[in-house]
N, C-alpha and C positions, 0 to 999 in steps of 0.2 A: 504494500500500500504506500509507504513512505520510504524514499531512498534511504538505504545503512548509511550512515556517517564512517562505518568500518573499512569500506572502501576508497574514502578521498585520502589522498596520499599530499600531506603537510609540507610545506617547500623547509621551514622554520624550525631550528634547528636550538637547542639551550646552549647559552656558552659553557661552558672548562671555567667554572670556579677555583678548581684546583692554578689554573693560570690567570687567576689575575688577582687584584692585592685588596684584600678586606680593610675598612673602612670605618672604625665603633665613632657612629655618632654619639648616641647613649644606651643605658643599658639593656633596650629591647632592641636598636635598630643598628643595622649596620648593612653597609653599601658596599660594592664591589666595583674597581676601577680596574684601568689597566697599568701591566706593571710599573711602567714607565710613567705614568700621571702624577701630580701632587697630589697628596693627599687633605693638605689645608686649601688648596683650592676647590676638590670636591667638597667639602664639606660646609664653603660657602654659599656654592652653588646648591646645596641643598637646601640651607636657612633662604637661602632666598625665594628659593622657588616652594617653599612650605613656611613663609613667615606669621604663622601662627605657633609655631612650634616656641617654646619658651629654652635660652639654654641656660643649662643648671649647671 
């Protein structure tokens, strides 16, 4: 009746966490960059882009 979902094939692929570089914003969240990125820069760009977040 309704096409399987089991047969469309995902172009979309997860990255390898294992390669790239963890991020502790605070103590629930943390972000993954690449190895080579700043990491005080990521973490700008997150208050920025989520400026409700309060930092402790």
């Amino acid at each position: 009746m309704y096409p399987s979902k089991n047969n469309t094939k995902t172009s979309y692929t997860s990255p390898d966490l294992s390669k790239m570089k963890a991020v502790i914003i605070d103590h629930r969240t943390t972000i993954y960059i690449a190895q080579g990125a700043d990491s005080e820069e990521a973490r700008y760009k997150y208050f920025a882009r989520y400026p409700t977040r309060l930092i402790r």
